[in-house]
C-alpha positions as CSV (number, residue, x, y, z in Angstrom):
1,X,5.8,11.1,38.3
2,X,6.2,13.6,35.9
3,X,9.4,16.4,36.5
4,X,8.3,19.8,37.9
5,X,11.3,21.6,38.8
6,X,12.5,24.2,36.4
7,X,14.2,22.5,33.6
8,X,16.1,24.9,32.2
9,X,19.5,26.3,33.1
10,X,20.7,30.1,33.3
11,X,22.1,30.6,29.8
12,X,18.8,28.5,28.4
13,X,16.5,31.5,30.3
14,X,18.3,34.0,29.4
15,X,17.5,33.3,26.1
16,X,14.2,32.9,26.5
17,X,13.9,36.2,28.0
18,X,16.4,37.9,25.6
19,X,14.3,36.4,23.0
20,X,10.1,37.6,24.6
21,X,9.5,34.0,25.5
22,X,8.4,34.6,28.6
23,X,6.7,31.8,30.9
24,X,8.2,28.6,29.2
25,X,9.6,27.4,32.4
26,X,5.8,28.0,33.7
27,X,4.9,25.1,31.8
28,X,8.0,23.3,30.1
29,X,8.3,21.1,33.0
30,X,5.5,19.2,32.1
31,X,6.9,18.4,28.7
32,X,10.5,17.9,29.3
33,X,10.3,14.4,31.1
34,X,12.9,12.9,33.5
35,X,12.1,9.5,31.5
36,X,10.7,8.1,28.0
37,X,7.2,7.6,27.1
38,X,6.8,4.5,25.4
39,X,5.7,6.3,22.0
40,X,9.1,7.4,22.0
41,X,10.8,4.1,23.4
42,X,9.4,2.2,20.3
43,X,10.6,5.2,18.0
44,X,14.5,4.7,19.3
45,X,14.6,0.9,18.6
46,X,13.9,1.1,15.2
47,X,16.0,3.4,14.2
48,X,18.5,2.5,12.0
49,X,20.8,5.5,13.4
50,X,21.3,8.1,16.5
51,X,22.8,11.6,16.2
52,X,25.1,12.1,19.3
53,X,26.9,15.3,21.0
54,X,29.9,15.4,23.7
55,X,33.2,16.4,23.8
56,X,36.5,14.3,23.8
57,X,39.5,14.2,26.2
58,X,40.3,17.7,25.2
59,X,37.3,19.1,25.9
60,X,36.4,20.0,22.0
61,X,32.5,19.6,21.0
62,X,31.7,17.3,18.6
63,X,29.0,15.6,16.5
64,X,28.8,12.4,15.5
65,X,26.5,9.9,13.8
66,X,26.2,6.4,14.6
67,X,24.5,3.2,12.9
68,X,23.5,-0.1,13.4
69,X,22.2,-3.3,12.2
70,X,18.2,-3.9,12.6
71,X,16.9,-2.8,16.1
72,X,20.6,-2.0,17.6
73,X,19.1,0.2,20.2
74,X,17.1,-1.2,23.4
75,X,14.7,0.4,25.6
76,X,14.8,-2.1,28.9
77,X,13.2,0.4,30.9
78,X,11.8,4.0,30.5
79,X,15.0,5.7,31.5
80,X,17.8,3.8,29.5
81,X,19.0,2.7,26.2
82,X,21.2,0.1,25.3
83,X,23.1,0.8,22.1
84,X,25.2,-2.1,20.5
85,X,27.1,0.0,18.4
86,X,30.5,2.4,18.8
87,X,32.3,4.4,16.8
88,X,35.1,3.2,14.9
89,X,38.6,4.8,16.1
90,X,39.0,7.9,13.9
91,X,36.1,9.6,15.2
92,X,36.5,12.2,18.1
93,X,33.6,10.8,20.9
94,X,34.4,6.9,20.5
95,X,36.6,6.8,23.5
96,X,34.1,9.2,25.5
97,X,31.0,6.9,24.4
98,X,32.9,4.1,26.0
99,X,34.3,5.1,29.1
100,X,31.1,6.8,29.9
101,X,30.4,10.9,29.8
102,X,27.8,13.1,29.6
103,X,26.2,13.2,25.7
104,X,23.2,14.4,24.0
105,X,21.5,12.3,21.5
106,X,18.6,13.0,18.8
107,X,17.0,10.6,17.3
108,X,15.4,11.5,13.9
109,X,13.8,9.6,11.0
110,X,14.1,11.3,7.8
111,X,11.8,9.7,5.9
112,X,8.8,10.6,8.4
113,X,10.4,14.1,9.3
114,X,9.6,12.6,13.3
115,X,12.4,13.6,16.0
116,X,12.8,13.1,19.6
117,X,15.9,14.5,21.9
118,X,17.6,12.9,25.2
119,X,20.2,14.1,27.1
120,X,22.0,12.4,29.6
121,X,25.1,9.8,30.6
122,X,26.6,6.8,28.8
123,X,28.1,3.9,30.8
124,X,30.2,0.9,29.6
125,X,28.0,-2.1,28.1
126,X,29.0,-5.6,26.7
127,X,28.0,-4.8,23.4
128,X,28.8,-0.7,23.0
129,X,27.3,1.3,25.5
130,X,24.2,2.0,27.8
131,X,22.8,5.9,28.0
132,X,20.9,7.1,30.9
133,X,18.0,9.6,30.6
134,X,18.3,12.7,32.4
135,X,16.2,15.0,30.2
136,X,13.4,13.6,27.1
137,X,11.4,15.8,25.1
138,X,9.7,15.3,21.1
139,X,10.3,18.0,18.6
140,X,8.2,19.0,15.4
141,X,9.0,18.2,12.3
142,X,10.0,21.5,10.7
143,X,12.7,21.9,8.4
144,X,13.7,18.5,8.3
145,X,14.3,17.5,4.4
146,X,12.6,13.6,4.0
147,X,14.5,10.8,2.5
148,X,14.7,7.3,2.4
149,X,17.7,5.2,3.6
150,X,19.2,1.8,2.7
151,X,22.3,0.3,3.7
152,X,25.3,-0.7,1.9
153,X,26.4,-4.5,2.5
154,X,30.0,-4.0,1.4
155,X,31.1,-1.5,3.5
156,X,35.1,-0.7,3.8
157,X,36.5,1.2,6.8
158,X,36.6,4.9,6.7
159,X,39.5,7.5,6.4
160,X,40.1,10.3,8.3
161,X,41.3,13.5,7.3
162,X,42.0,16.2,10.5
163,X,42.7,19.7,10.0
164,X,42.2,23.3,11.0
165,X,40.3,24.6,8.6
166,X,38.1,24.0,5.8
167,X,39.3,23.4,2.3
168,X,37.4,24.5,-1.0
169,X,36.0,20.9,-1.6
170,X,34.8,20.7,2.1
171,X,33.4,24.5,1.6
172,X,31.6,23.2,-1.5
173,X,29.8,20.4,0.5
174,X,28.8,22.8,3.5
175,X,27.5,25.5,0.8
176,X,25.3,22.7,-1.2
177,X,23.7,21.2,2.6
178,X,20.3,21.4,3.3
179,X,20.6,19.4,7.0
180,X,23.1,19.7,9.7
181,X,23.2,18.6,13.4
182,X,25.0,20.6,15.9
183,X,26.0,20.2,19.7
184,X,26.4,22.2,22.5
185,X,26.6,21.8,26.3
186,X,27.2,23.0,29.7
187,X,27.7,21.9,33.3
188,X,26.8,23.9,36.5
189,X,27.8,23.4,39.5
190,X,24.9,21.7,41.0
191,X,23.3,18.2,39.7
192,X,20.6,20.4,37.7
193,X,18.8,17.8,35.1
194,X,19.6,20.5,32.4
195,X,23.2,19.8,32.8
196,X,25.2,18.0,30.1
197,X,24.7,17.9,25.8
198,X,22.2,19.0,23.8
199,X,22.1,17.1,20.2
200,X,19.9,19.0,17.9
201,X,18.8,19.4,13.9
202,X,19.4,22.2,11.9
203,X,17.6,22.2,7.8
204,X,17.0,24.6,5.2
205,X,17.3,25.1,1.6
206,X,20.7,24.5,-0.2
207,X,23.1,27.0,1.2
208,X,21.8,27.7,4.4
209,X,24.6,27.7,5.8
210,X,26.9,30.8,5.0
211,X,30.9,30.0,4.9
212,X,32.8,33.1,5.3
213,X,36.0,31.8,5.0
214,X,37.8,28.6,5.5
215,X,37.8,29.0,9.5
216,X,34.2,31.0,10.1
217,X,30.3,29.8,9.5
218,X,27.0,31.6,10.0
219,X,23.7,29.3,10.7
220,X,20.5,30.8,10.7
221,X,18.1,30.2,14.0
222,X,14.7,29.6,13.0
223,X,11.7,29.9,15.1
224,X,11.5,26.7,17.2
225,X,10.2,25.6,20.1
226,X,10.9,28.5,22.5
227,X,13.2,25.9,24.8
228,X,16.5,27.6,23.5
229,X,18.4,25.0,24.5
230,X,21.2,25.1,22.0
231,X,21.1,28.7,22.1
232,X,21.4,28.7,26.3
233,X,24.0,26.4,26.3
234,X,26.4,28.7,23.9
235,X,25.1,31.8,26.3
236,X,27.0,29.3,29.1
237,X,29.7,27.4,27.4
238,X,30.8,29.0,23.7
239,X,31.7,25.6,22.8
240,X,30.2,24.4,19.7
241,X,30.0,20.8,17.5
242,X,28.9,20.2,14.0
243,X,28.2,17.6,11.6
244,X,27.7,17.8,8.1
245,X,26.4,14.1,6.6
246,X,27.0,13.1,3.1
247,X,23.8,11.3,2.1
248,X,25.1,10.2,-0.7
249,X,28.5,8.4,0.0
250,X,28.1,8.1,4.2
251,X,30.4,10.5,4.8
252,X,30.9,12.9,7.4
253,X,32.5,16.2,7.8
254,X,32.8,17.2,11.7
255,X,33.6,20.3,13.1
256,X,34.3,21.7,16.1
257,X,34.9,25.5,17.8
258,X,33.7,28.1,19.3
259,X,30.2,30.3,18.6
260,X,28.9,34.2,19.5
261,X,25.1,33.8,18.9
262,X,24.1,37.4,16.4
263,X,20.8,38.5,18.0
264,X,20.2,40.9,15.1
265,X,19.6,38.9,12.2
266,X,18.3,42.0,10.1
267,X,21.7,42.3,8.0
268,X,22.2,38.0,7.9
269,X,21.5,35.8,4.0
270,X,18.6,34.2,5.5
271,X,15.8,36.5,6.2
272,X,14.0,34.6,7.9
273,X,16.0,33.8,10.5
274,X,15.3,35.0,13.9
275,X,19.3,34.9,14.9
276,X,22.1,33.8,13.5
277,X,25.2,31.7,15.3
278,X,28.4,32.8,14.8
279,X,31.3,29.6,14.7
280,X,34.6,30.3,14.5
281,X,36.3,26.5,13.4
282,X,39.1,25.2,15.3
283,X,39.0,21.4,14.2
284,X,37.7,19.7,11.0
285,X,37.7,15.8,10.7
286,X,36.6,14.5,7.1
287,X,35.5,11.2,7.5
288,X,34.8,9.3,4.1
289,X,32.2,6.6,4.3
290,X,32.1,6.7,8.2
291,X,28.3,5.2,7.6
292,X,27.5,2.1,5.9
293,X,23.5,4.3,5.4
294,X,23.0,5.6,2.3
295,X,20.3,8.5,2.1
296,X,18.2,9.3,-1.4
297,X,15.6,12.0,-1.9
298,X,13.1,9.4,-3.1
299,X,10.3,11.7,-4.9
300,X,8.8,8.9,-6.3
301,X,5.7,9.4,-4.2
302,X,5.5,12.7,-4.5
303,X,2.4,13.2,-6.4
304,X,0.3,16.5,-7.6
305,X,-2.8,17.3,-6.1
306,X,-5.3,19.9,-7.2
307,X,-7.6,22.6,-4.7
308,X,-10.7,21.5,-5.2
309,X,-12.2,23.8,-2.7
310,X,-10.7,26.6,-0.6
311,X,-13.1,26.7,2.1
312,X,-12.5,29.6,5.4
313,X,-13.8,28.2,8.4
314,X,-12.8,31.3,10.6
315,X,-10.7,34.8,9.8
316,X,-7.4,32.5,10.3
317,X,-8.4,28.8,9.6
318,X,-9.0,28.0,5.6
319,X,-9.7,24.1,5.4
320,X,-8.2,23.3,1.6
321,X,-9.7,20.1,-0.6
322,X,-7.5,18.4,-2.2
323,X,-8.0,15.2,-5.1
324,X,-5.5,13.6,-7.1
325,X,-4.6,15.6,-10.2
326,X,-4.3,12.2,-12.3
327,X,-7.2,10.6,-11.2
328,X,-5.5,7.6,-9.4
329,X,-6.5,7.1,-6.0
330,X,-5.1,8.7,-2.9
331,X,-3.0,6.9,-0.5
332,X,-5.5,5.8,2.4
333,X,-4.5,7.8,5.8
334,X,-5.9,6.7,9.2
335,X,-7.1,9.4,11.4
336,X,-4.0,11.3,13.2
337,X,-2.0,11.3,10.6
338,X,-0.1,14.4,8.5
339,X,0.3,15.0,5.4
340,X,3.7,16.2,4.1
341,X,3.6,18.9,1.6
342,X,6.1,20.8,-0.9
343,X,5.3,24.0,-2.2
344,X,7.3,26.2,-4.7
345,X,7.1,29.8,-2.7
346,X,8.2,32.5,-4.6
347,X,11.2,33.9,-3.2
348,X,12.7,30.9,-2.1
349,X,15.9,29.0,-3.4
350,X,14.3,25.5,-3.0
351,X,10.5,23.9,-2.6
352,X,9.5,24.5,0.8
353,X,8.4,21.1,2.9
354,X,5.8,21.1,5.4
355,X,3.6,18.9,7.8
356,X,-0.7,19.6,8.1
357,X,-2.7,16.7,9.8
358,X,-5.1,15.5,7.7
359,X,-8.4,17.2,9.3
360,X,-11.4,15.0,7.0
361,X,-12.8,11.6,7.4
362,X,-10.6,8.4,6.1
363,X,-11.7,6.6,3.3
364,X,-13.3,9.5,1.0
365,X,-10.8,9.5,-1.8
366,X,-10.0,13.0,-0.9
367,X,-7.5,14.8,1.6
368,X,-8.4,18.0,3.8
369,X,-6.5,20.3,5.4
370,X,-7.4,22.7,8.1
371,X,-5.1,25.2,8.4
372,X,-4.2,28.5,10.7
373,X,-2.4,31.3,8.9
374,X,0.6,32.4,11.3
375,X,1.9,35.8,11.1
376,X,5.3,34.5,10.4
377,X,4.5,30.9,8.9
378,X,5.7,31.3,5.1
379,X,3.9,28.3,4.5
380,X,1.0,28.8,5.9
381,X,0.6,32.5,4.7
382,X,1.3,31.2,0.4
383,X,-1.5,28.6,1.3
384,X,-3.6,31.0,2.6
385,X,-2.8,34.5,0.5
386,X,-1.9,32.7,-2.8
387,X,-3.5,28.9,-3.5
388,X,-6.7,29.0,-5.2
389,X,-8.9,26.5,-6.8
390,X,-7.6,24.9,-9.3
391,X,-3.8,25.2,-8.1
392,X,-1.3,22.2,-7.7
393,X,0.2,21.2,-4.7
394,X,3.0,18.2,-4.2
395,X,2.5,15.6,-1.4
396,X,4.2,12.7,-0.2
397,X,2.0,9.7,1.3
398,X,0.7,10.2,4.5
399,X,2.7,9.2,7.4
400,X,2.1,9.7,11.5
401,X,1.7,7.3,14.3
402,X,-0.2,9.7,16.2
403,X,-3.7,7.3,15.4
404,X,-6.4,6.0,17.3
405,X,-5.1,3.5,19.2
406,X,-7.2,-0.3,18.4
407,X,-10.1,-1.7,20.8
408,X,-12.8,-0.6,22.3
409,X,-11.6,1.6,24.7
410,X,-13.3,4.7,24.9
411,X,-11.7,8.2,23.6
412,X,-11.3,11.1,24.8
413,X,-10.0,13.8,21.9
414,X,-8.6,16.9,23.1
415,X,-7.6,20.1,21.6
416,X,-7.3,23.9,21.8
417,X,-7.3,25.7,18.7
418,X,-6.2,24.6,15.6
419,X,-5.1,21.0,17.2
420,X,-8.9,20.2,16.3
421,X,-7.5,18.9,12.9
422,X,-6.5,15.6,13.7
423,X,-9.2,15.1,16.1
424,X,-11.9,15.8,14.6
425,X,-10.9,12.9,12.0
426,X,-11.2,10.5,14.6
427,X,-14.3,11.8,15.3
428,X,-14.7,11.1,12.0
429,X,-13.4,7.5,11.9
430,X,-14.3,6.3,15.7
431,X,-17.9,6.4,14.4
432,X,-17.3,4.8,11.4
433,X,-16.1,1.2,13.4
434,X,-18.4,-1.5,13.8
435,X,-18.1,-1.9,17.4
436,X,-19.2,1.4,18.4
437,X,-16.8,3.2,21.7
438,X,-17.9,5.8,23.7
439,X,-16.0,8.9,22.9
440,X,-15.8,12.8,24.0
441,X,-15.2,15.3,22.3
442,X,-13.3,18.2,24.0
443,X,-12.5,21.5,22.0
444,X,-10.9,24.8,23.5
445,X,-10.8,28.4,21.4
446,X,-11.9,31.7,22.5
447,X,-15.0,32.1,21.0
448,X,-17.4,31.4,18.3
449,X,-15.8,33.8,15.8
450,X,-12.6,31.5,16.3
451,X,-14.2,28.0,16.5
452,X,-13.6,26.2,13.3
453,X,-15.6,22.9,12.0
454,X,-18.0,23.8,14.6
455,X,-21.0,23.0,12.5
456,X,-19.2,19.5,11.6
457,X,-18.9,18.5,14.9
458,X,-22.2,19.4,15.8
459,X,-24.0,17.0,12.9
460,X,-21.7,14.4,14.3
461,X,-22.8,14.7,17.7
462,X,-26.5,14.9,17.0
463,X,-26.7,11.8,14.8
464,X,-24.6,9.4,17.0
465,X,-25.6,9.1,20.8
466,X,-22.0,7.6,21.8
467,X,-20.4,11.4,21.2
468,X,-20.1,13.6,23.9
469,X,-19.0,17.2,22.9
470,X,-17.6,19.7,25.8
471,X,-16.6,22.7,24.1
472,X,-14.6,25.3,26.1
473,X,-14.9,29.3,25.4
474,X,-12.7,30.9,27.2
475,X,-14.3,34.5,26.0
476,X,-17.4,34.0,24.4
477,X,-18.9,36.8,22.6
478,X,-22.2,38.3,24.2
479,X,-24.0,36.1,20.8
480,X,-22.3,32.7,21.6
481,X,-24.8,30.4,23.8
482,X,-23.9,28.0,26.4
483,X,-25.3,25.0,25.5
484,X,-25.6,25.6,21.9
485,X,-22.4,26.9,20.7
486,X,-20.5,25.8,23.8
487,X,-20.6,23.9,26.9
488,X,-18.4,25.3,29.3
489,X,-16.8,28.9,29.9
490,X,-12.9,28.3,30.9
491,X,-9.7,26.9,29.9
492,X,-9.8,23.0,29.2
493,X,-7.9,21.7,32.4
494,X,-6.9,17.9,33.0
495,X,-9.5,18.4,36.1
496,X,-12.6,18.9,33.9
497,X,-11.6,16.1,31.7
498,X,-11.0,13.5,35.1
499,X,-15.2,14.9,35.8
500,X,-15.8,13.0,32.4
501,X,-15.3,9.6,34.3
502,X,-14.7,8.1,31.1
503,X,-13.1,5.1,33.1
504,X,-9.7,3.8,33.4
505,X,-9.3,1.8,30.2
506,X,-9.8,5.0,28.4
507,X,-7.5,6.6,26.0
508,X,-6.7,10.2,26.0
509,X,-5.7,11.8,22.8
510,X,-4.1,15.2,22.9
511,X,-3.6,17.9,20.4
512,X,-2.1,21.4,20.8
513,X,0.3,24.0,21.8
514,X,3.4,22.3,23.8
515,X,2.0,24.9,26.8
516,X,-1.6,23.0,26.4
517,X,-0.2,19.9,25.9
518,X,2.5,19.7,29.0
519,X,-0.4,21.2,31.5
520,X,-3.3,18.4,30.4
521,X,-0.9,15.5,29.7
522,X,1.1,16.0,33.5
523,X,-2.0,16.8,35.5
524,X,-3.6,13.5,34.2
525,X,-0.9,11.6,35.2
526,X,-0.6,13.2,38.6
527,X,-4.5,12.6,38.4
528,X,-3.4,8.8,38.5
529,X,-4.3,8.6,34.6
530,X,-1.6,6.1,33.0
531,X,1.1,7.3,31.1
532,X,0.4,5.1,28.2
533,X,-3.1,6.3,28.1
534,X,-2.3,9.4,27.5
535,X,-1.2,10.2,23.7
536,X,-0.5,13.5,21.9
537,X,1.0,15.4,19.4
538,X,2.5,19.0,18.9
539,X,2.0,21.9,16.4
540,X,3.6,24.6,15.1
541,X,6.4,26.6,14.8
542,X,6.5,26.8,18.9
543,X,5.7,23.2,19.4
């Protein structure tokens, strides 16, 4: 059973209220889960390292990173890992980790830009330590700088350096990062679930992060997902951990202190930061090769593409047609899947690095993307106000395990507004099988005026009898016809999509705002849908 208390502690909505997000704990329950899907249960065991927040003996915050040999972390059950790994002695959690305390941990993989946060307890283990889930939730992929990892076979111990502030070499590193992770954390009084650590990622282009002096840093806070949760738990506890990784050598600069969070951000180096975080440094630990991971931007399949057509499908999606610019074949993509771009924005220090699933059918030779222009999305606005036909784009290979998933089964694909993209590519590829699979189609927007690929997905539907359309309006326009245009007049709810009885081996493939997605994904379950037939992936800035 999916959590449906309020997850979020006092400082976390205050926040959100400080901030206009009004109504996330309306439907955040639904998408901050008491336990681990099994997407996500697979994701943690091959990792080849966790990110983890606490505080030692002292009570200091701190960051850490630790690695591991080939799948060092466990998944025995939905609501624990089992991590045969500790720190060595010179970092600042390795005795908390092993006695057991509360900790946050994020588990991220750099060279697919995918990220999923826990929080919870550790507790002694044979081989390092077990962590139980209080909290689980995924996170999108924005900001996050890609690279590739390997590991270094001769790896000698690290040294440790501690002092109180930050010297000119260590002032250097932070003023040439791109990615940081930070912790925070509070405790209430009562056994709330949103008690304990928070571990989160922080990215941006070289120099991000302002250093004042040797004792005082300013980060930038982005638009995110609306949860505030590293921003609550300063609000509560003023606490604060960092970690600075070198990707190059393994090593990594921690920091701990204290942190005022700047609600006007008009006057910060970053403008486009919503708010900016304050730390004053109390504690810095240089560790030098405390990894035995070594981190490369590989570019070596980055690759130009050229606009072959710039297509508007409504006044705010613009699908863009993309072929290789040296005439050697595309990467194949299965349907689901992103594609990552880099784009040089004028304005900005560094090339900007972006996510779009892939909205066309595999196997064409070409790549589409389908994409909404959001007031405040800087990519999104440069694709849509300044690339033409003819321009050049980089991309990296697709990547994604948000795909169909194999059999028979049938699908249901199910989106509200611009989360069409990646289903209407299964569309495209579920009819393409040879053992055909009953499958619906379910699309919500406001209208006609707002409905993009409708016309696609109507030519679809007419020439192959095992597609089912159900398109929701939930204002349609005196012009839009029921029955034509749309099918029903309403929200898409997980009660209408039970009514399809599409049967109980059926797979249910979401797509949409983390609102949309937390309301259908939770009352399908409660419906008695399985968890594991129920898939989906997040969009946006606020997913």
């Amino acid at each position: 059973m999916l959590q449906r208390t309020n997850p979020f502690h006092a400082g976390e909505l205050k926040a959100q209220a400080r901030a206009g997000a009004w109504g996330v704990s309306d439907w955040a329950a639904g998408f901050i889960r008491p336990s681990m899907p099994d997407q996500h249960r697979a994701f943690f065991t091959q990792l080849p390292f966790l990110v983890v927040a606490g505080a030692d003996e002292a009570g200091r915050h701190w960051v850490t990173l630790l690695d591991g040999p080939d799948r060092f972390i466990q998944s025995p059950n939905t609501t624990t890992l089992e991590i045969a790994a500790t720190p060595d002695r010179h970092d600042p959690l390795a005795k908390a980790l092993i006695r057991g305390s509360d900790v946050g941990l994020l588990g991220i993989e750099l060279a697919t830009r995918r990220r999923n946060r826990l929080s919870g307890t550790t507790r002694p283990h044979p081989d390092g330590f077990a962590f139980d889930v209080r909290q689980s939730f995924g996170n999108c992929p924005q900001y996050i700088h890609e690279r590739a990892w390997r590991r270094v076979t001769a790896h000698a111990p690290s040294r440790a350096m501690a002092s109180a502030e930050l010297s000119a070499g260590q002032i250097a590193r932070i003023r040439a990062a791109d990615t940081l992770f930070i912790g925070t954390g509070q405790r209430g009084r009562d056994e709330h679930p949103s008690n304990g650590f928070d571990a989160s990622h922080r990215g941006g282009a070289p120099g991000f992060v302002a250093v004042t002096d040797g004792t005082h840093l300013r980060l930038p806070d982005y638009a995110g997902n609306n949860f505030f949760n590293t921003i609550g738990n300063l609000l509560e506890n003023p606490r604060i951990g960092l970690v600075f990784v070198d990707f190059e050598t393994g090593g990594l600069l921690q920091i701990s202190g204290r942190a005022r969070v700047d609600w006007d951000a008009r006057g910060s180096h970053d403008p486009h930061a919503m708010r900016m975080i304050d730390v004053t440094i109390e504690a810095v630990i240089d560790r030098s090769a405390a990894l035995s991971l070594r981190w490369s931007k590989d570019d070596r399949d980055l690759r130009n593409l050229v606009v072959t057509a710039k297509i508007k499908e409504t006044d705010e999606i613009t699908s863009f047609h993309l072929a290789p610019a040296d005439g050697r074949a595309l990467e194949p993509f299965r349907a689901g899947q992103h594609l990552p771009v880099e784009l040089d924005i004028p304005g900005q220090p560094a090339p900007v690095g972006r996510s779009y699933s892939l909205s066309g059918a595999p196997g064409q030779g070409t790549y589409r993307l389908t994409i909404k222009r959001e007031r405040h999305g800087l990519a999104s606005r440069h694709f849509h106000d300044r690339i033409e036909v003819g321009d050049l784009i980089r991309a990296r290979r697709p990547s994604g395990d948000f795909v169909i998933p194999d059999g028979t089964s049938p699908l249901v694909l199910v989106s509200a507004g611009v989360g069409l993209t990646p289903m209407v590519s299964m569309l495209h590829a579920a009819l393409r099988t040879r053992s055909p699979r009953p499958v619906w189609y379910v699309h919500g927007t406001s209208d006609g005026a707002h409905h993009a690929l409708k016309s696609e997905v109507a030519a679809l539907a007419a020439n192959h009898p095992d597609v089912r359309p159900q398109v929701h309006y939930t204002r349609p326009r005196p012009n839009d016809q029921i029955g034509m245009d749309f099918q029903v007049e309403g929200r898409v709810t997980a009660e209408r999509l039970v009514q399809l009885n599409a049967g109980a081996g059926a797979h249910y493939m979401l797509c949409g705002p983390a609102p949309f997605l937390a309301d259908i994904q939770s009352g399908l379950i409660a419906a008695g849908i399985a968890p594991e037939r129920v898939h989906f992936e997040t969009f946006g800035p606020s997913a």
